[in-house]
N, C-alpha and C positions, 0 to 999 in steps of 0.2 A: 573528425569524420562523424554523420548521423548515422543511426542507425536503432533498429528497435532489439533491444537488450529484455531479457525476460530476467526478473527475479523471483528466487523462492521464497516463501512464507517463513518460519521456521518457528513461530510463537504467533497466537493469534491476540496476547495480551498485549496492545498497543502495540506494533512491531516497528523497529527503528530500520530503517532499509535504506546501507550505502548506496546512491545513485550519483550521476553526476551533476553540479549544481543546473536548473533549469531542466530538468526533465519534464515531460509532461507524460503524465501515465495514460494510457492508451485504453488497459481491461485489466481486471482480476476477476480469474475464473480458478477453477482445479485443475491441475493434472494430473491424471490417478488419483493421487489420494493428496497431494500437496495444494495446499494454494500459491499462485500463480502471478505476481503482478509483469505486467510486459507495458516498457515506457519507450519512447523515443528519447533518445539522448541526442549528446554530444559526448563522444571518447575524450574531446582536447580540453573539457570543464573537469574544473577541481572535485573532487566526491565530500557530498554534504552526506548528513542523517538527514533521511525523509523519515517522518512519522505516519505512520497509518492508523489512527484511530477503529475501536473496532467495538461495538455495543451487541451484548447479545438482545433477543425481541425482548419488547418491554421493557427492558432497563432503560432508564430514563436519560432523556439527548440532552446536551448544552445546548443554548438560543443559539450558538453557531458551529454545529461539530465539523463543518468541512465541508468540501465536495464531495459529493457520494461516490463512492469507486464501483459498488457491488455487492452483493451478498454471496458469502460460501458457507458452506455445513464440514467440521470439521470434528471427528471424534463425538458427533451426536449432538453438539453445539452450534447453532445458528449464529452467524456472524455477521452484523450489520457492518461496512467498512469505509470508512470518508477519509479524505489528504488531509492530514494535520499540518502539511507545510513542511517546509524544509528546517531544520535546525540548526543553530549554529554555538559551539559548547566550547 
């Protein structure tokens, strides 16, 4: 089955986020005070670790840190946040 699955933040230090393999993340915003990622899945895909790479301002990017997902402010910290891809361990 598709459907758009939201997941929580829980570390803004690189967060490793079970999704189902092929997700495509949709937004990451807040809610209340948490950040937010919301993806379309598939239920019937295997669950990979997605990586969420995460730069505060100014800290210095790799020549390819990702797709950009968003910026959030969490605990007085700015958060730059790009797809690190799927992982496989």
């Amino acid at each position: 089955m598709r459907c758009v699955r939201k997941y929580h933040i829980t570390s803004m230090l690189n967060p490793i986020v079970p999704m189902p393999k092929g997700a495509k993340i949709l937004n990451l915003a807040h809610k209340r005070t948490t950040p937010i990622i919301w993806a379309e899945i598939d239920t019937d895909k295997p669950t990979v670790k997605r990586l969420i790479r995460t730069y505060e301002t100014d800290q210095e990017l790799p020549d390819e840190p990702g797709q950009y997902l968003g910026t959030v402010e969490t605990l007085g910290i700015v958060f730059h946040c790009y797809d690190g891809g799927e992982r496989i361990d």
